[in-house]
NUTORVO-710212 format. One line per field, with one value per residue (C-alpha): residue number from 1; residue in one letter; chain; x, y, z. Coordinates in nm, 3 decimals. Layout:
% residues N
vexro c(NUM, ...)
zalum c(A, ...)
pase c(A, ...)
u c(X, ...)
v c(Y, ...)
w c(Z, ...)
//
This chain:
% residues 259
vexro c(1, 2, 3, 4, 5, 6, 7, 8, 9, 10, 11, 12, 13, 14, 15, 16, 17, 18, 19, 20, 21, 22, 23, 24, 25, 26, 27, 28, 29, 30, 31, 32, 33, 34, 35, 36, 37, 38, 39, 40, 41, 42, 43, 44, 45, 46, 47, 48, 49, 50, 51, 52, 53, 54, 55, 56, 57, 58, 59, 60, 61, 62, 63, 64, 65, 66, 67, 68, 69, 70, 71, 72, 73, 74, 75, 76, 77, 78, 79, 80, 81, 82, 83, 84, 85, 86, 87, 88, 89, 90, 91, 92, 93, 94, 95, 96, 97, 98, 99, 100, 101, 102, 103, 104, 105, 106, 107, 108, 109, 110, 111, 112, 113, 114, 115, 116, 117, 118, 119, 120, 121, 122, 123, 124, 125, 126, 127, 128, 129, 130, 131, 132, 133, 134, 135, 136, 137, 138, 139, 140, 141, 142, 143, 144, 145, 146, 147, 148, 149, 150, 151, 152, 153, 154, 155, 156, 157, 158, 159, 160, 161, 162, 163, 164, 165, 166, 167, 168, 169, 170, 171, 172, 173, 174, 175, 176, 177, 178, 179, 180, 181, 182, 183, 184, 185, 186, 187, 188, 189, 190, 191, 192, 193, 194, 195, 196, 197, 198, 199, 200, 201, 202, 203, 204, 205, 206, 207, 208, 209, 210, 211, 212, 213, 214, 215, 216, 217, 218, 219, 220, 221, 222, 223, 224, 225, 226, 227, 228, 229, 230, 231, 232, 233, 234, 235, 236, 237, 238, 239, 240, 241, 242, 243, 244, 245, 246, 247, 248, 249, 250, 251, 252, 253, 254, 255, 256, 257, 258, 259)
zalum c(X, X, X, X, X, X, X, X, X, X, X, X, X, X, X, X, X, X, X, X, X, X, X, X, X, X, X, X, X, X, X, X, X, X, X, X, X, X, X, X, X, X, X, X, X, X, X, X, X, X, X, X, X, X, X, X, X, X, X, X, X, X, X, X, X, X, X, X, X, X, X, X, X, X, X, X, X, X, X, X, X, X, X, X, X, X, X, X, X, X, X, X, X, X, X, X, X, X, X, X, X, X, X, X, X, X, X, X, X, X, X, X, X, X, X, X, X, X, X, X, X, X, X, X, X, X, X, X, X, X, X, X, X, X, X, X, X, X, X, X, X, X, X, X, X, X, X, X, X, X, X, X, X, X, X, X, X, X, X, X, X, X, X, X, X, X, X, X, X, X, X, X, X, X, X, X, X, X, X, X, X, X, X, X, X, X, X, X, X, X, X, X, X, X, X, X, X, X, X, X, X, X, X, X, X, X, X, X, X, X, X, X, X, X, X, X, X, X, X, X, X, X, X, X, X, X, X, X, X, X, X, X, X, X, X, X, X, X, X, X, X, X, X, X, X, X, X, X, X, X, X, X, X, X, X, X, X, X, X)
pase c(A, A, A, A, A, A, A, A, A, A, A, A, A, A, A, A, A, A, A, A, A, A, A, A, A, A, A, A, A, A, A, A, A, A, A, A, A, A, A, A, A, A, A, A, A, A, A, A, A, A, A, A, A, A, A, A, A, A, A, A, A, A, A, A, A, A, A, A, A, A, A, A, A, A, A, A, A, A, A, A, A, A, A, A, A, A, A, A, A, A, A, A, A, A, A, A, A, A, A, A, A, A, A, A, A, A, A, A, A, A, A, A, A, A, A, A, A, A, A, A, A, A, A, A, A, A, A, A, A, A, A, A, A, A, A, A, A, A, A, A, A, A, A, A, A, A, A, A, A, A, A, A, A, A, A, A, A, A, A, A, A, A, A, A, A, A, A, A, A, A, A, A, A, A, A, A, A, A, A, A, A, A, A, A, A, A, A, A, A, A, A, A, A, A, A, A, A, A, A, A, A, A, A, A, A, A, A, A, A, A, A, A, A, A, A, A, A, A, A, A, A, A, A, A, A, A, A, A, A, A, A, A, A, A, A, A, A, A, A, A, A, A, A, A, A, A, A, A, A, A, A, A, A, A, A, A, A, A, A)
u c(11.317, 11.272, 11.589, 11.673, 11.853, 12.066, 12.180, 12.529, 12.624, 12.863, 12.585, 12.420, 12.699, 12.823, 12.460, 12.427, 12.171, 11.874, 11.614, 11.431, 11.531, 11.240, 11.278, 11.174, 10.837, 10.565, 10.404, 10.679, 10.743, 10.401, 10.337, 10.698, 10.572, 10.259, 10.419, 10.796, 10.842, 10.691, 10.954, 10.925, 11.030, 11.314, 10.989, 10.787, 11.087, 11.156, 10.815, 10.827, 11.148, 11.041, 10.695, 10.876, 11.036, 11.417, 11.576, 11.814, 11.897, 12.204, 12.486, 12.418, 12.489, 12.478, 12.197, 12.206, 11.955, 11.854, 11.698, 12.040, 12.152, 11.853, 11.878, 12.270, 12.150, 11.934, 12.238, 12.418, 12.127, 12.063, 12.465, 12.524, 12.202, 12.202, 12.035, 12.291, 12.329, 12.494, 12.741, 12.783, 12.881, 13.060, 13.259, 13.317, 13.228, 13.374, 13.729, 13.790, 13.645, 13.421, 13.249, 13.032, 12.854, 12.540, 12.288, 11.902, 11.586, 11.400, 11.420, 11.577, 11.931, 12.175, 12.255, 12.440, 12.320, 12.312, 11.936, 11.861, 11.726, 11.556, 11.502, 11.109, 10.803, 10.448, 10.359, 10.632, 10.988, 11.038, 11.026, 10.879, 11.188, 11.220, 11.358, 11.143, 11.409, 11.216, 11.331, 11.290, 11.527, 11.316, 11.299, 11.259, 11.589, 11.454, 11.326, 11.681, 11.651, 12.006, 12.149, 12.148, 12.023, 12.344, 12.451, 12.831, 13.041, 13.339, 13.584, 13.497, 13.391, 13.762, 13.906, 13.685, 13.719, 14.074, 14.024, 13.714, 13.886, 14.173, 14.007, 14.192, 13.935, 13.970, 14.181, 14.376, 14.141, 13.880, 14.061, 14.065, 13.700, 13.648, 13.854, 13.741, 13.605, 13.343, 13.301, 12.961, 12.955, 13.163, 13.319, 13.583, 13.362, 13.434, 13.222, 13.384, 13.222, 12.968, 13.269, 13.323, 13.659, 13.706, 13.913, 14.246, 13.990, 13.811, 13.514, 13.142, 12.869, 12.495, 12.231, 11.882, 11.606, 11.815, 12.177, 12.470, 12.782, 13.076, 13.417, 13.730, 14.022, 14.315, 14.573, 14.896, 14.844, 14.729, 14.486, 14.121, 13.866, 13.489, 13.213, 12.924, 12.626, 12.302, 12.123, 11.930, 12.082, 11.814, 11.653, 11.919, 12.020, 12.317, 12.508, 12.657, 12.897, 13.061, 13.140, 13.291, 13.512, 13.589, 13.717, 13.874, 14.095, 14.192, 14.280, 14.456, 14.565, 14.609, 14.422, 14.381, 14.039, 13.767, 13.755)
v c(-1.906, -1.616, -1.692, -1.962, -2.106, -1.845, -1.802, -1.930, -1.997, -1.749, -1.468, -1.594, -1.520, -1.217, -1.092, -1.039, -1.266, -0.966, -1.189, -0.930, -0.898, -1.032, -0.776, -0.489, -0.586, -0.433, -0.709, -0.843, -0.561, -0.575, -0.901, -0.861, -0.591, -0.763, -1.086, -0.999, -1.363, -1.567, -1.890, -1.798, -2.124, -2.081, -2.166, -1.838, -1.641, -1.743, -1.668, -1.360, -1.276, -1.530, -1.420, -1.030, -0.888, -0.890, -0.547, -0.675, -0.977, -1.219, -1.049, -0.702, -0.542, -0.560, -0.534, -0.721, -1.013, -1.265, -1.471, -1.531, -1.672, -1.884, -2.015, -2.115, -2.257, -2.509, -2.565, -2.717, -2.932, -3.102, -3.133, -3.292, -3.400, -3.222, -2.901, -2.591, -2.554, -2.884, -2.830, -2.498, -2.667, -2.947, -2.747, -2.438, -2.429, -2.706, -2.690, -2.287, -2.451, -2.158, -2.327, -2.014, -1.970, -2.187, -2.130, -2.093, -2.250, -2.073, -1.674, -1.765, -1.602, -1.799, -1.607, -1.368, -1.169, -0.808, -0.708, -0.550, -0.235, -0.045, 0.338, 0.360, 0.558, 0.479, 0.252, 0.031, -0.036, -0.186, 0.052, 0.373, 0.573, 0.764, 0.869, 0.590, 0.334, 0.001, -0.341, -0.580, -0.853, -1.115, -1.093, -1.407, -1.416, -1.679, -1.345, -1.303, -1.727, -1.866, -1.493, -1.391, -1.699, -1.719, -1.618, -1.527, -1.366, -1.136, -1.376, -1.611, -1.362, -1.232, -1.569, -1.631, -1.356, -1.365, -1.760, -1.661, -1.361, -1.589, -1.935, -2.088, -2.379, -2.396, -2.611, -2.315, -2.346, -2.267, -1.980, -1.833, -1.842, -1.651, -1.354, -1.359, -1.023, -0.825, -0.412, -0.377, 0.005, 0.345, 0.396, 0.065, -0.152, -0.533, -0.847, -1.218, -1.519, -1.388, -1.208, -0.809, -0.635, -0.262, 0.018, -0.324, -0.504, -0.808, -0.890, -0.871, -0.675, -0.734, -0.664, -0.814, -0.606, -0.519, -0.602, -0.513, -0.715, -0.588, -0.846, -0.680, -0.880, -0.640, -0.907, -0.664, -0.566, -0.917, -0.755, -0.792, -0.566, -0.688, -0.445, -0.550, -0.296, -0.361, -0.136, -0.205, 0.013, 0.033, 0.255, 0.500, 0.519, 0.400, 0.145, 0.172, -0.130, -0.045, 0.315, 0.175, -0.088, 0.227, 0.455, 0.209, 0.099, 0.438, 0.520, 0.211, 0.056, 0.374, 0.310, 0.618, 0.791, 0.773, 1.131)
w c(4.808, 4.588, 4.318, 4.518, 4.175, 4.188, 4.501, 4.673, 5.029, 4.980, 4.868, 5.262, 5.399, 5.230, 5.288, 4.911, 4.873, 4.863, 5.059, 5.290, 5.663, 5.856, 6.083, 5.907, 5.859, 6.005, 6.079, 6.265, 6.434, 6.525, 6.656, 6.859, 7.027, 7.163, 7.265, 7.329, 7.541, 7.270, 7.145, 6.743, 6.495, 6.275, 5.992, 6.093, 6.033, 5.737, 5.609, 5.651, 5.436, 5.159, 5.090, 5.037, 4.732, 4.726, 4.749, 4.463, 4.238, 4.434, 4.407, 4.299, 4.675, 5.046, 5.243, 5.626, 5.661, 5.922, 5.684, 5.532, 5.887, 5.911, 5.591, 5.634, 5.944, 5.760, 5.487, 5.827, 5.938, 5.574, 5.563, 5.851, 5.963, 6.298, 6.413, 6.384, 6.737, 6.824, 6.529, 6.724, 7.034, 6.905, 6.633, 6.789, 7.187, 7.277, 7.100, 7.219, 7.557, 7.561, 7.921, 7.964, 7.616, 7.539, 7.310, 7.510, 7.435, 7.632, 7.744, 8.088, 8.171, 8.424, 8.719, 8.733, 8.456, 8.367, 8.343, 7.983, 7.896, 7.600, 7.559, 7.448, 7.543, 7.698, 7.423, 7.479, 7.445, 7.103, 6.747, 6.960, 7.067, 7.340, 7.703, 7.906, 8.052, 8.030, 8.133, 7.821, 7.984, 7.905, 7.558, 7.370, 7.187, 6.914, 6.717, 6.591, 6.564, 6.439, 6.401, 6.767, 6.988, 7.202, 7.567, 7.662, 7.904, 7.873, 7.931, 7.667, 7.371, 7.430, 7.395, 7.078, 6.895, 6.808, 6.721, 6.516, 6.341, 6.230, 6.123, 6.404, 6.365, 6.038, 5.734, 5.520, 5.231, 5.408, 5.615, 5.246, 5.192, 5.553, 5.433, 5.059, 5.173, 4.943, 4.983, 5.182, 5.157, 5.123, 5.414, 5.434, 5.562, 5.412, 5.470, 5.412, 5.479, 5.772, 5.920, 5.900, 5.837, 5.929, 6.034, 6.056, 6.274, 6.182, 6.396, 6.448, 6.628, 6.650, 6.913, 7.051, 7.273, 7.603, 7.476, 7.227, 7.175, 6.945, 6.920, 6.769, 6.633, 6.517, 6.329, 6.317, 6.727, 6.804, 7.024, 7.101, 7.206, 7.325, 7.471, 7.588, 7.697, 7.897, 7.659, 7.338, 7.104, 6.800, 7.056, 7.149, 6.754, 6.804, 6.909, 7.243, 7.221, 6.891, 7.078, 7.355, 7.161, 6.915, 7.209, 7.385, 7.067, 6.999, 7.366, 7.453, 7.119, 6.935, 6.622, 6.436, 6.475, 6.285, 6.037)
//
């Protein structure tokens, strides 16, 4: 790992490691585009992002990485000796008895299921923006590997969020290290310990090919928001969730607008 003497768990999950995003290579992009149902290893991932330059030394600023994600992911499996999703399940799944959330091997959804689209053009759906509606549903969702490979439903994202956003599962030394937040950029927006805080809510977003998720924990209202949108939203640049959850805070839960 390129200054892997240097780097912290904490810099992983403060994303201020600098270890390139596997995603935004070319070649990635590439080979994603041509086979968008092939099951990727956790090992191919990483090879892309380790054999890249850093955009900084560990520590110097914030810059959103998978390969952070997959790399805590193997800190948990050489910790406890078990793959990350089973510590998932047993550590987080099963005690918020989140029955509806499981974490797929394969790119099959359980039924029912919203089908999942992208905004792309007659070369495809994926990094080619445009006005063609094209259904990417079956996506393999192992591209995102450790930082996206997970299924939910409405009901249980809004019963986890608030339990996530606090460190409900948590001792209170450790809920101190999930709110030791670090400034990620101008605007407000705070990163802990793989957790966001902005605008009083503490939550997380994130999307794959087809689908966008946003959770919103706001710890003064006690109140949750979660959105979730059928649309991939790296190809309507935007993200459609995050709008939703945004409008429907301000409308219902009166949280100031954004200037």
């Amino acid at each position: 790992v390129p200054h892997g003497d240097q780097i912290t768990l904490r810099h992983l999950a403060n994303h201020r490691s600098g270890l390139f995003n596997h995603i935004e290579s070319r070649e990635v992009k590439d080979r994603f585009a041509a086979e968008p149902e092939r099951l990727w290893t956790e090992q191919e991932l990483l090879s892309f992002s380790l054999k890249a330059p850093p955009y900084f030394a560990p520590g110097e600023q914030h810059h959103y990485s998978n390969a952070n994600t997959v790399l805590l992911a193997r800190a948990i499996e050489k910790t406890t000796g078990r793959g990350w999703a089973v510590e998932v399940r047993d550590r987080i799944l099963k005690p918020l008895e989140l029955q509806h959330t499981l974490i797929p091997s394969d790119n099959a959804l359980p039924d029912p299921h919203a089908e999942g689209y992208a905004l792309g053009t007659s070369e495809g759906p994926f990094f080619h923006r445009g006005d063609k509606l094209i259904n990417v549903t079956r996506t393999s969702p192992t591209w995102w590997g450790p930082a996206g490979s997970m299924i939910s439903t409405l009901d249980d994202l809004h019963r986890a969020a608030p339990a996530l956003a606090r460190g409900d599962l948590l001792s209170p030394a450790m809920r101190v290290e999930l709110h030791r937040w670090t400034t990620a950029d101008q605007s407000g927006f705070e990163y802990g310990f793989h957790i966001e805080r902005v605008r009083g809510a503490i939550g997380h977003d994130g999307d794959v090919p087809g689908y966008q998720t946003v959770m919103l924990y706001f710890p003064e209202l006690d109140a949750t928001v979660v959105a979730l949108t059928n649309l991939y939203g790296w190809s309507v640049r935007g993200m459609p969730a995050d709008r939703l959850a945004w409008l429907a805070a301000e409308e219902y839960l009166g949280v100031p607008r954004k200037p």
